[in-house]
N, C-alpha and C positions, 0 to 999 in steps of 0.2 A: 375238595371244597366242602365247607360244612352245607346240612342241608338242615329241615329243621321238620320236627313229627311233632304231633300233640305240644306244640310250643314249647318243646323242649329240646336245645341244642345238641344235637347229635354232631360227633367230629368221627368224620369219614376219611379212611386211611389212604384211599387216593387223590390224586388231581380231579378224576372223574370220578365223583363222586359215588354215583353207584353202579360201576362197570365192575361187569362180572372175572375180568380179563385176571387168572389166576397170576398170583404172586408168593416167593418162597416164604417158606417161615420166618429166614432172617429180615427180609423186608417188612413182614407184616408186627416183626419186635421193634425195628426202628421207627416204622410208621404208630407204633403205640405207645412208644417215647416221645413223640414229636406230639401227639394226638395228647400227651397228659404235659406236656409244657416245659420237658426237660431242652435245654441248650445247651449242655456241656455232660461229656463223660467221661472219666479220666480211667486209664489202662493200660495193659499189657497185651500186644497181641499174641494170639493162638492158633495154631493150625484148626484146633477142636469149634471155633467161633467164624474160621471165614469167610460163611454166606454172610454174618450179621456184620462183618468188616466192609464186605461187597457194599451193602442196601447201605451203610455209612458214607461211599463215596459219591453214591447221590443223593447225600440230602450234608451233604459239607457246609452249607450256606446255612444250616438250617440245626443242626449238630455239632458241634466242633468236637473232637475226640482229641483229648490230651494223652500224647505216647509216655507212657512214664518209664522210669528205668527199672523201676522192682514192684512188685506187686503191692507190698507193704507201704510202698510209695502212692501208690496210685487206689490205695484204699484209704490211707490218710488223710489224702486230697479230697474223695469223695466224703469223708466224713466233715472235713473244714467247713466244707460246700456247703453239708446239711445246717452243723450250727449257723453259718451265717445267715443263710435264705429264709432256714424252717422249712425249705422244699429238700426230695430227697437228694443224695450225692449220687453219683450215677456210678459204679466201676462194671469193668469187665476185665477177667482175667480165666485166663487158660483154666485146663482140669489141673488136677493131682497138682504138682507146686505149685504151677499160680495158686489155687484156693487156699493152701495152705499157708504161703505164705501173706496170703491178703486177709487169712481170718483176723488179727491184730485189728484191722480196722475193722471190723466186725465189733471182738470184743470191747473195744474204747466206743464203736455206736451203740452197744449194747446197755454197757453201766452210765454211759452220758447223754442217755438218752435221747438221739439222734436218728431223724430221718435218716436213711439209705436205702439202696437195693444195691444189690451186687450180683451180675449175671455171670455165670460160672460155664466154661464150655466143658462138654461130656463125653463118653464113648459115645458110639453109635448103638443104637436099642440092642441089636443082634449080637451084642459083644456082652450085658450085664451078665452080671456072675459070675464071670471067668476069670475075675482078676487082669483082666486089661490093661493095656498101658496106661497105666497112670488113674487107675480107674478108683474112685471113693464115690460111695453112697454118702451122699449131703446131708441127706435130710437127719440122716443119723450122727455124723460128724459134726453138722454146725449146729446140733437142738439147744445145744449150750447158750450160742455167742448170736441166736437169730429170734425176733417174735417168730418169723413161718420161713420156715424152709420147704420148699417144692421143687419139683422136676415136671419138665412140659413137654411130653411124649406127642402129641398130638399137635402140627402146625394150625389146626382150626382152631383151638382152645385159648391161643398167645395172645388175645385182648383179653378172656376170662381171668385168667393168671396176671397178665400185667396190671390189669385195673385195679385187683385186687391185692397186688404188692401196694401200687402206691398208695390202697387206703390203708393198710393193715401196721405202712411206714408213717403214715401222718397221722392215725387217730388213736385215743387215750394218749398211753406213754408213747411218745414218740419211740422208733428202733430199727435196726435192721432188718432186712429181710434179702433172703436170697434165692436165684431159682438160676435151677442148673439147665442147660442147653445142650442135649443129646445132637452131635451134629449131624447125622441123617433126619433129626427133622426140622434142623434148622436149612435142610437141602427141600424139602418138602413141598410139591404146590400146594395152595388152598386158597380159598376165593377172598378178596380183600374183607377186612371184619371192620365191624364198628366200637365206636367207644364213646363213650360218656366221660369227658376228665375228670379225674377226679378231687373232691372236693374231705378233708378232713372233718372227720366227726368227733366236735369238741361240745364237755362237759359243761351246763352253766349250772351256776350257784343258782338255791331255790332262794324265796324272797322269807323261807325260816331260818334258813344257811344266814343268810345277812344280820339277821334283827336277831340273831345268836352274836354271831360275830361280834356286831355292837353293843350287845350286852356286857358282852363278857371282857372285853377292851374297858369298857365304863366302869366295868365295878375293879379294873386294876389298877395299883398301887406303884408298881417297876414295870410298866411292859414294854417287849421288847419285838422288834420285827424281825425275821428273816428272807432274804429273797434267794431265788438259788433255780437248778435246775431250767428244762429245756422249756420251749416255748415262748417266749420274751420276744416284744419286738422292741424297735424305737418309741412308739407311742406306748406301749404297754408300760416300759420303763419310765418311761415320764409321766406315765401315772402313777406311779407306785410313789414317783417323788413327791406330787402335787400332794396324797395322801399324807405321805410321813410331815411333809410342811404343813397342812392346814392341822393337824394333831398333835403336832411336838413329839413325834416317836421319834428314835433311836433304830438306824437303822442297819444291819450286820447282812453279810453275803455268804452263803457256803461254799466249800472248798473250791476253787477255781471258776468260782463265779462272779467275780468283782468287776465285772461292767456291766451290769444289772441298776446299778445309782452311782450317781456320779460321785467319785470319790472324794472332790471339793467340795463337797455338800455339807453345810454344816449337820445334817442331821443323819452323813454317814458314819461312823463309829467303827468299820476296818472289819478285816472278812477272818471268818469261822473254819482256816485250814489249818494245814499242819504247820506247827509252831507258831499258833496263832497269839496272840497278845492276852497273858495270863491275867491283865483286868479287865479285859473282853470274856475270856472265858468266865472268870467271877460273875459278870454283869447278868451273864446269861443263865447262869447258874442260880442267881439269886434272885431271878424273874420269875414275878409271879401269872403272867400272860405271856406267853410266847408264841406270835403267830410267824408260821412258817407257810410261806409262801413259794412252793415249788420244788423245795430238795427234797429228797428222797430222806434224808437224816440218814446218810452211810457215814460207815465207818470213820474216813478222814475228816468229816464236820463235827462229828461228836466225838473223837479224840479215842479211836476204839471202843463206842458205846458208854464212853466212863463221863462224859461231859452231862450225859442226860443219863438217869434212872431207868434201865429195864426191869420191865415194859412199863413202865407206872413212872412218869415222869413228874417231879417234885411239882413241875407247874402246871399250870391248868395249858394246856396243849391244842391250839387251832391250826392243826393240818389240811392243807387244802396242797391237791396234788392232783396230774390230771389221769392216774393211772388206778384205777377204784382198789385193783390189788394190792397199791401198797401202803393204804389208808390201812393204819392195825400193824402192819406185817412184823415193825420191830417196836414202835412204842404206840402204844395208846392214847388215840385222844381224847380230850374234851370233847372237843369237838370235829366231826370227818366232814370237809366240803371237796367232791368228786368235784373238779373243775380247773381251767387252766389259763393262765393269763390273761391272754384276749376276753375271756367273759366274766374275770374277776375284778380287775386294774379297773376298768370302766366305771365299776359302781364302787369301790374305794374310793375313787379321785374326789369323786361329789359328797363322800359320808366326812360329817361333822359329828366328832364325838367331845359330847358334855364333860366337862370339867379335864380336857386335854389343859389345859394351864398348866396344871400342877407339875406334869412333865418333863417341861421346860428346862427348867433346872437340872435334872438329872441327864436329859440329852447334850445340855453344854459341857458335863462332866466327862461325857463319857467322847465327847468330842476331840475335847480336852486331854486326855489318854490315848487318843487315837494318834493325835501330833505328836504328840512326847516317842510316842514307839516308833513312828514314821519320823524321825527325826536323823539323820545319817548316822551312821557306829563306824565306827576307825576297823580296821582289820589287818593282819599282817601282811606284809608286802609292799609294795611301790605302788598298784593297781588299787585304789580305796572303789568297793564297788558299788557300797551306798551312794557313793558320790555319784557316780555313773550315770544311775536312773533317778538322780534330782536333776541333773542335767538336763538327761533325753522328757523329765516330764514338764521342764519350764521350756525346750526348745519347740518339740516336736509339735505338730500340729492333735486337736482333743478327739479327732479319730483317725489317728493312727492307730497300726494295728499291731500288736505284739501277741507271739506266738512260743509259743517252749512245750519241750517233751516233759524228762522227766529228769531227778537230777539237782546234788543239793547249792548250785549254780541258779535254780529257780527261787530257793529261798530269798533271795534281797529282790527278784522280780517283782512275787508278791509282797513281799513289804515294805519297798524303799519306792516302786511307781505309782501310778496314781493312775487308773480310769475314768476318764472323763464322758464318754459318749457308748452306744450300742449300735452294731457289736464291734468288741475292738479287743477283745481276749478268747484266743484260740488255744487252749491248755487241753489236755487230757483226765479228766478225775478216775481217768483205770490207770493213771500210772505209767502209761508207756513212753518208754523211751524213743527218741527217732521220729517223733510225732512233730515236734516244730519245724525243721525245715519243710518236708512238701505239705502240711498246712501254710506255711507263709504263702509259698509258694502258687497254692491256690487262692488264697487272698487276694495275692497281687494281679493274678490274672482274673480273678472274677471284680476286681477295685484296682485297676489301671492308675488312676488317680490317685490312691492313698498311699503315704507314707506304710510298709511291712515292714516288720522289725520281725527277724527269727532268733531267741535265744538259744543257746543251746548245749552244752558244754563237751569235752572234746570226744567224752563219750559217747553223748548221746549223739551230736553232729556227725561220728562217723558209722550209724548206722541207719543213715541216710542221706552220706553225701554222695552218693552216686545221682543225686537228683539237681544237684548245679547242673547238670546237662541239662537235666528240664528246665530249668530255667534259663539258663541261656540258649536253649532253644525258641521259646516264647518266648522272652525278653522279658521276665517275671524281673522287673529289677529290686528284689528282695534286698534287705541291707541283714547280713547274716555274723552276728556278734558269737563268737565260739570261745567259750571260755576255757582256756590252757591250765589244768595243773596238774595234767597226766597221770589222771588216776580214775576210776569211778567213785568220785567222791561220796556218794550216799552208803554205798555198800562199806567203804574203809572208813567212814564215820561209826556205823554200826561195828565195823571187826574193833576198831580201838577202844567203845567202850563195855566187849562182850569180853575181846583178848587182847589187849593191851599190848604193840609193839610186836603183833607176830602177823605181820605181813602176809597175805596169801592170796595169789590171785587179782589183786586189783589197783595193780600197778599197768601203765599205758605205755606202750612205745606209738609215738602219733609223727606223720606226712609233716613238713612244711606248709602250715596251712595256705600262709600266701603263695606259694609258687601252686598250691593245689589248685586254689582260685584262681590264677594269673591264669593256670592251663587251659580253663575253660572260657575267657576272655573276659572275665571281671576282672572288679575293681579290685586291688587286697591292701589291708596294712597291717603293721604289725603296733600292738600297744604294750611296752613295760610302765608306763608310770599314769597315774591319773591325767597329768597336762597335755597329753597327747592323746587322748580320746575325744577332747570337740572335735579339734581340726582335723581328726579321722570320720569322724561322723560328718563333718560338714561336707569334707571331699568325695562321701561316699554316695550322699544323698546330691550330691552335682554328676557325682560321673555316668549319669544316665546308663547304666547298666548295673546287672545283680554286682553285688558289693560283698565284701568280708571281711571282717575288721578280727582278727586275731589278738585275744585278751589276755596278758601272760598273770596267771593268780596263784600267787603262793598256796601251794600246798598246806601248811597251816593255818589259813583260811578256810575252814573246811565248813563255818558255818557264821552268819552275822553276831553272834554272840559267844562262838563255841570257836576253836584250834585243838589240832590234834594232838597237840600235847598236853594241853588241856584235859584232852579226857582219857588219856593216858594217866595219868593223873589221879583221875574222879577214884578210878577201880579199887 
């Protein structure tokens, strides 16, 4: 029960508040999940973790622990978790492979700037340095893909260390963090500890930060918004609009950030990734204010750094970012505001900038570009896929959630749908593949109620379709679109136009997808031609279980504007 000191809420690891009555280690890590406000953890069980599995079956009501089938799955999920919430994703998985194979969702928390922790089980103390079963040094192995990596040798210490993941995961840049679980001391007595939850320590803009900001908007001629990266909520978002609306901005999203403003908004102008809209690109190039609100300006928003001038960008540059070290890191601004959504959106929403009129004009233009690109494009084969996602964005409901890995199947995702609400796009900006299904998947279970959509194409769906079991264990009833053209389409995009016609390596032999689904007691169907994709969508989103709609796409198709013959061709 909580008790309360100097009028400040202490949360106390047991029922009895302050009984001294010793508890293991693993209890006193579940009571310090519980204790900072975690309700779900998604995993892999381990031999190396099973006091902390023990102290998990009594507190069931209080925890729920998703079984997942592969680590990589079950770190994916904890990452989904994090974008959604803003609170961290929970994993746990075994030593030596599990870690290894659950760093992936490490590295995609790492560059998308995402809340997690991930608890890793370990030898026992008495066994380091002997090369143990299965034995890795973390804190050396993840320094990479983690803000802190630690090991917690000592059961009295497990509030010190866990209070201090979840700040170290919620404040500045959001990120990972991992700490490893030696199992003799997750066996360990020690007297129940206390905890303070914790609370993220976020940047606010000073009142010079602002009355710059609004300078330097006022004395522009083309300026242009950017919104992008982690921290965003609902209402943050709907600040950012009330802003671009009361000023007539133009407003752009970086790489797999487009449900940041709603995409019907006339004052959205379409987002800043790969193969983005080359009078998008122009627009931004030709701006002379450019306030960036939140991305990091990596590599796939700036086009390989070629979009924007290093380090000296042609425009005058207001980065606001909530992670201080990456104000400078690769371009220079005008202007650096340390700070991050929640304390910026607020006082945007109410700023009137003088002589926004002029604007006006140039946001309908670029509006107006925006439709023309987003306007369906014919493709080869029977399957038209621009058609697709005009469909699923006049049917579906405006927070439905779509999810995709990686994969040049995602191209007409991002630019034939439309985001309408936050949060309601689960994409990876490290690129990984295998990432949309158990994101959907966690979607669906932490939003019961929402329409999930997982894209994914056949390769990227099968290295992670061993997670239809999780979902049809939980009853995630996911609708899971797998695009067929048995190939890894991005990498044979690039081989045909580095070496033209010489095949290697990235040809697919793939499962019946629907009998793969039938096996696990979904829905399946199969689609060759466009007129048979509602009434598969419709039947999938009734048959109250996970769904799979199998989408057969011509092989030269290989890009919304681009076939591989095509660039066979170009060479």
């Amino acid at each position: 029960m909580p008790g309360l000191r100097s009028e400040q809420k202490i949360l106390s690891f047991k029922v009895t508040a302050l009984s001294k009555t010793q508890i293991t280690g693993g209890q006193a890590l579940i009571d310090a999940l519980l204790a900072n406000g975690s309700e779900i953890a998604f995993g892999v069980p381990g031999e190396s973790y099973l006091a902390a599995l023990d102290a998990i079956h009594d507190a069931e009501d209080r925890l729920k622990f998703i079984t997942c089938r592969h680590e990589a799955g079950a770190a994916n999920m904890a990452e989904a978790y994090g974008k959604m919430t803003g609170k961290p994703g929970i994993c746990f998985v075994t030593r030596g492979p599990g870690a290894t194979h659950a760093s992936i969702g490490l590295h995609t928390a790492f560059q998308d700037s995402t809340p997690m922790i991930m608890f890793i089980g370990q030898v026992a103390a008495d066994q380091v340095e002997r090369e143990a079963f299965q034995e890795i040094d973390y804190r050396r192995f993840l320094s990479e893909v983690t803000k802190w990596t630690a090991e917690i040798n000592d059961a009295s210490r497990i509030s010190e260390y866990v209070g201090r993941a979840y700040r170290v995961a919620t404040s500045g840049r959001p990120g990972p963090v991992a700490l490893a679980l030696p199992e003799d001391m997750l066996r360990q007595l020690c007297d129940p500890q206390e905890q303070i939850a914790y609370k993220p320590a976020i940047a606010h803009p000073g009142a010079d930060d602002m009355a710059e900001l609004k300078r330097l908007l006022e004395g522009a001629e083309r300026p242009l918004v950017m919104l992008g990266g982690s921290g965003w909520t609902k209402e943050t978002a709907a600040q950012a609009q009330v802003f671009a609306e009361n000023n007539n901005l133009p407003v752009t999203v970086s790489f797999r950030c487009q449900d940041r403003f709603d995409n019907n908004h006339p004052n959205y102008i379409g987002d800043m990734g790969i193969g983005a809209n080359p009078a998008l690109v122009k627009r931004m190039q030709d701006a002379d204010v450019l306030l960036v609100l939140g991305p990091r300006l990596g590599e796939m928003t700036t086009g390989g750094y070629e979009r924007l001038s290093v380090p000296v960008p042609k425009q005058k540059l207001i980065h606001m970012h909530q992670g201080a070290e990456e104000l400078g890191r690769v371009y220079h601004p005008t202007l650096a505001i340390n700070a991050g959504p929640k304390t910026i959106a607020p006082l945007l929403a109410s700023m009137k900038l003088t002589g926004s009129d002029k604007w006006a004009e140039g946001t309908k233009e670029a509006r107006a570009a925006f439709e023309a690109w987003t306007t369906p494009t014919d493709n080869p084969g029977d399957v038209k896929l621009a058609a697709l996602y005009k469909h699923m964005r006049e049917r579906l409901p405006a927070d439905s959630i779509f999810c995709n890995g990686a994969g040049n199947y995602a191209a007409w995702l991002h630019r034939f749908y439309r985001y309408r609400d936050f949060p309601t796009q689960l994409a990876p900006t490290s690129g990984a593949m295998g990432y949309g299904v158990p994101a959907a998947i966690a979607a669906k279970i932490v939003n019961p109620e929402k329409t999930v959509v997982a894209c994914a194409g056949d390769g990227c769906f099968m290295m992670s379709a061993m997670e239809l079991a999780t979902a049809a264990r939980y009853g995630a009833n996911v609708i899971f679109l797998v695009f067929n053209n048995g190939m890894y389409g991005t990498i044979r995009m690039h081989q045909e136009r580095d070496y033209p016609a010489r095949v290697s390596a990235t040809d697919l032999t793939n499962p019946d997808f629907v009998k793969l689904a039938e096996s696990f007691g979904a829905f399946a169907a199969r689609v060759e031609n466009t007129d048979a994709f509602a009434p598969a969508l419709m039947a999938a989103l009734e048959s109250g279980r996970p769904a799979l709609i199998e989408i057969m796409v011509d092989p030269e198709a290989i890009g919304p504007t681009a076939t591989l013959s095509g660039l066979r061709t170009k060479k």
